[in-house]
Phi, psi and omega in degrees: 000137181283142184268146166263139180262122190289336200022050208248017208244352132187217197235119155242175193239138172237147164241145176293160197230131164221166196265132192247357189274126161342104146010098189116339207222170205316162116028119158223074169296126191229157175294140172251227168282138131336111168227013166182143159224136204248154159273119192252155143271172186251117195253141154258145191255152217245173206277335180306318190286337209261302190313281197341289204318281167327312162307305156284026186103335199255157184252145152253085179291344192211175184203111192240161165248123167249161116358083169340287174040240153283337170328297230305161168077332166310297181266151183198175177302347180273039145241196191216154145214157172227125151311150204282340179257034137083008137258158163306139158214157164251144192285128199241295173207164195229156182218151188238108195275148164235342185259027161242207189201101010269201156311156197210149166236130172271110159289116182249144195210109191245135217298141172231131196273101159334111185311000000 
């Protein structure tokens, strides 16, 4: 049986993530346009999945499910998103749920500090 997912835990905003820095010289990443917003739920992420993650190198601080829908292929790692209560994340990896109603993509999200 498919679980429904409620998304009632807030509202989030996703950006293009661009490089602001001179040619040549480190990174300077910044939020770019607003393309798209979603309503998420708030996921816990479990230790298993958080070792998995560490081995390969990658962190997760927060984890939201959003509404598949049209989305899928949208968020991807080149993005920034913010949340309402005014944090950052950067698109850490995205998972595509199935056994839920509607379809959901789990958003894994590692906290990003504004230049």
């Amino acid at each position: 049986m498919k679980k429904h997912q409620t998304f009632n835990d807030g509202v989030v905003w996703f950006y293009t993530l661009v490089n602001t820095a001179p040619e040549g010289l480190k990174k300077v990443e910044k939020p770019g346009r607003r393309f798209l917003t979603l309503r998420y739920e708030a996921r816990a992420i479990g230790l298993r999945r958080l070792e998995a993650m560490a081995g390969l190198g990658q962190k997760a601080d927060k984890m939201i499910r959003v509404p598949s829908g049209a989305v899928t292929g949208k968020i991807h790692t080149q993005c920034v998103c913010a949340l309402e209560n005014g944090e950052w994340f950067r698109i850490n990896k995205t998972q595509e749920v199935t056994d839920s109603l509607p379809r959901s993509l789990d958003v894994y999200l590692e906290r990003f500090e504004l230049p």
